[in-house]
N, C-alpha and C positions, 0 to 999 in steps of 0.2 A: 504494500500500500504506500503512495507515495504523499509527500507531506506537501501542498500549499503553504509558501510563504509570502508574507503581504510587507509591505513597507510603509511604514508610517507617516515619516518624513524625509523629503529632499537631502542628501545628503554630498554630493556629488556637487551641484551649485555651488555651497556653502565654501565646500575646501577649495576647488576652482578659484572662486570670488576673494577667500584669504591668502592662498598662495598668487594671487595676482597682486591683488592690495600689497604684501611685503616684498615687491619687486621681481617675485622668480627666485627664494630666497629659502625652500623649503624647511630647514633649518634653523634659520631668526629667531621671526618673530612669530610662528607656529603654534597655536594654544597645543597643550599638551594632550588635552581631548580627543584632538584629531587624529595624532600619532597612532592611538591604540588599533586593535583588529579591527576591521570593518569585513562586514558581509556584502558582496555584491553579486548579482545574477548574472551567467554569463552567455549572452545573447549568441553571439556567434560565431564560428572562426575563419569562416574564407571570406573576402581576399583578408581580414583584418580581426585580430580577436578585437571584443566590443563586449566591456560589462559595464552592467549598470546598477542605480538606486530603485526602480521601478519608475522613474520620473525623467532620467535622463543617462542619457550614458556617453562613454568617453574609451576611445582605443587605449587598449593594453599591449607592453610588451612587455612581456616573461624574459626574466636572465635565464641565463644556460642553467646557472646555477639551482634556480626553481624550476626550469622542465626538469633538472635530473632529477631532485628529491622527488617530484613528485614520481617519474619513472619508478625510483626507487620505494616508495612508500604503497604506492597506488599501482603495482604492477599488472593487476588484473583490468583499467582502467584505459582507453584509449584517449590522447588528448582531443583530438578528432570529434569523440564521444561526449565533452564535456557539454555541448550544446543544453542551455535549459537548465542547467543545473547550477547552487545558489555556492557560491565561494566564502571563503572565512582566509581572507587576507592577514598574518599572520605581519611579514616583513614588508614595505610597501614607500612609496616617496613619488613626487613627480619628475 
């Protein structure tokens, strides 16, 4: 059975709009808030991976270093595969 998740509020805007506001500056002036895990849904991967808040979304690129773990953790999983399914961002920056 599989789980419906809904989103509450915009969350993707908000960081956008603060990492613009402190220059491009991820780092700075950053509320600490923002830093932690975020969940985001991951819409699709060809030509571009593309996750979102449920309100808006924005291209993603994975380091080498995150396709391996997950290779490595998630081996029965195809990245391919990930379509539709909600993410728990762990390490993350613009």
């Amino acid at each position: 059975m599989s789980k419906q998740f809904t989103f509450e509020k915009e969350m993707l805007k908000n960081l956008v709009s603060l990492f613009l506001q402190g220059a491009g500056n991820f780092d700075a002036n950053f509320p600490e808030e923002f830093k932690k895990p975020i969940k985001l849904f991951f819409y699709d991967t060809i030509p571009m991976v593309q996750l979102g808040d449920g309100f808006s979304y924005i291209e993603a690129v994975f380091t080498k270093e995150a396709v391996n773990s997950f290779r490595k953790n998630f081996s029965h999983l195809r990245f391919g595969k990930m379509r539709d399914r909600l993410l728990k961002l762990t390490k993350w920056s613009f």
